[in-house]
C-alpha positions, 0 to 999 in steps of 0.5 A: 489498537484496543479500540479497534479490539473493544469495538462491534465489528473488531478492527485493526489497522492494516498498517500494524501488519508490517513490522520487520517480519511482516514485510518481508512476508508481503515481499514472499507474497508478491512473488506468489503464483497466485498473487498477479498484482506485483507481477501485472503491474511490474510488466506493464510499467516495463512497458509504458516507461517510455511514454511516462518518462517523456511525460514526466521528464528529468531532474525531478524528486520522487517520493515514494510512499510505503516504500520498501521493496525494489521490485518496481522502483528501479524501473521508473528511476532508472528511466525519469532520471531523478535528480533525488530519491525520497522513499517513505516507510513505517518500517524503519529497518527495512526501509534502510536495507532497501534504501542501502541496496537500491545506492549499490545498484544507482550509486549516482542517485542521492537517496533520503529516506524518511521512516514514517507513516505516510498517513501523517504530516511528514517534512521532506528532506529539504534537499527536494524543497526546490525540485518539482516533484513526482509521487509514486505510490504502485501496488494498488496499496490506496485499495487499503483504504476505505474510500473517505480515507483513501481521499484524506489520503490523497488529499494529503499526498497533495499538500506533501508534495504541491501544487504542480507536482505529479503522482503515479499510482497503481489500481487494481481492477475487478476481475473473476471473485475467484482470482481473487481469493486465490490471490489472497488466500494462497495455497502455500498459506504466506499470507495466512502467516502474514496475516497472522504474524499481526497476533505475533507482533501484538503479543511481542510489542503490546504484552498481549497473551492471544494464543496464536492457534486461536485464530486462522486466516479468511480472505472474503469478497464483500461484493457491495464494497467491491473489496477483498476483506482479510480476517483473523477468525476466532476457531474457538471461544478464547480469552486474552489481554492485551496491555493488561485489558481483557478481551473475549472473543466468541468462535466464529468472530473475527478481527478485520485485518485489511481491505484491498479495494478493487476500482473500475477505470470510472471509480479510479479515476472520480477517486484521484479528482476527489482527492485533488488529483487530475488524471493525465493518462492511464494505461492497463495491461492487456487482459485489464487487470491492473491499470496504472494512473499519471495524475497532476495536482493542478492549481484549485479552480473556483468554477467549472 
């Protein structure tokens, strides 16, 4: 965090924005109007569960990273029959409620959830050890992660869950830039205060003094990277500290808040076989918004 504050280009983490508060208002955006991924991606996995189910089969572990809503979750273990439930999150308290609604609605499933940031080494519960296993990862959310990072991660993925194992993942695709700032930048300002809540939680958890109507939310398109970028502009010129270290930011300046990467089916899928992942199958929905990828960690093979 004040390293991301003291470098050139200011940068935090995205993952700092979703303490408590902070998920629940991403929860509020995914039911925007304006924001289609939640609701694109939700119909189409409605649709092609019964083609994935019969590839993926019962009986297996799923393993959610960033787990925490149940908009989409339901869907898929009510249909692959799992013989076990491991939703990963860095926020623990919403992490169980969700755990703790999901066991009302599938009193049958056994459900282990592991509070945790998914970026790091984390152990499985050693009830999933002897399952195959499937990994879900939906919302677009390795769109978070510049690409270096986002195969780091799912090269991790893949020694988490094996050789063999299987992995769903949401990708958003590019569309019209102006979609997608709608999408990002809502009229009813929620992700204008889920942005900002980071400032909130920084002073709550970090002793940090920033005046919160110093900044004011910006979602940008950087064509080049082909991403939508979130930042926290500077209104004014201001002082602050954060764990008793100064900081000045001049108008205009920013802190880079969030990446949300937007992939061609190419780019999708040369990113899933750089990170170990064998694409198996992909499916879009009709206006190819959002595309949803079945991948296999396929054992390593020493040529072409």
């Amino acid at each position: 965090m004040l390293r991301g504050l003291s470098q050139v280009s200011r940068a935090i983490p995205a993952r700092w924005l979703y303490d408590e508060r902070g998920s629940e208002l991403f929860d509020a955006i995914t039911r925007l109007q304006s924001y289609y991924p939640t609701r694109t991606e939700t119909a189409l996995l409605e649709r092609i569960m019964p083609e994935i189910a019969a590839r993926v089969g019962p009986g297996r572990a799923v393993v959610e990273f960033g787990a925490g809503s149940l908009t989409k979750t339901p869907i898929l273990l009510e249909a692959v029959k799992p013989a076990l439930y491991v939703p990963i999150d860095i926020s623990g308290d919403y992490l169980r409620a969700s755990a703790a609604e999901l066991a009302v609605k599938l009193p049958h499933l056994p459900i282990h959830p592991v509070e945790g940031n998914f970026g790091n080494s984390l152990e499985l519960p050693a009830e999933a050890a002897p399952l195959p296993k499937l990994g879900f990862f939906p919302g677009s959310t390795i769109g978070n992660f510049v690409p270096r990072s986002a195969t780091d991660l799912l090269r991790h993925f893949r020694e988490t869950l094996g050789t063999g194992a299987l992995l769903l993942i949401g990708m958003d695709r590019v569309k019209p830039v102006e979609r997608l700032i709608a999408a990002y930048d809502d009229a009813e300002g929620v992700t204008a205060a889920f942005n900002c809540n980071l400032l909130t939680r920084i002073n709550r958890e970090l002793a940090g003094t920033i005046p919160l109507d110093a900044f004011r939310h910006e979602a940008r398109w950087n064509d080049i990277l082909s991403r939508i970028e979130m930042h926290l502009v500077a209104t004014r010129d201001v002082d602050f500290s954060v764990e008793g270290r100064p900081f000045r930011f001049a108008g205009g300046s920013s802190i880079h808040t969030e990446n949300s990467h937007k992939y061609g089916p190419r780019g999708g899928r040369m990113l899933l076989l750089a990170g170990g992942w064998t694409p198996l199958a992909e499916w879009t929905d009709h206006a190819r918004d959002f595309a949803v990828v079945l991948a296999e960690a396929q054992p390593h093979r020493f040529a072409p």
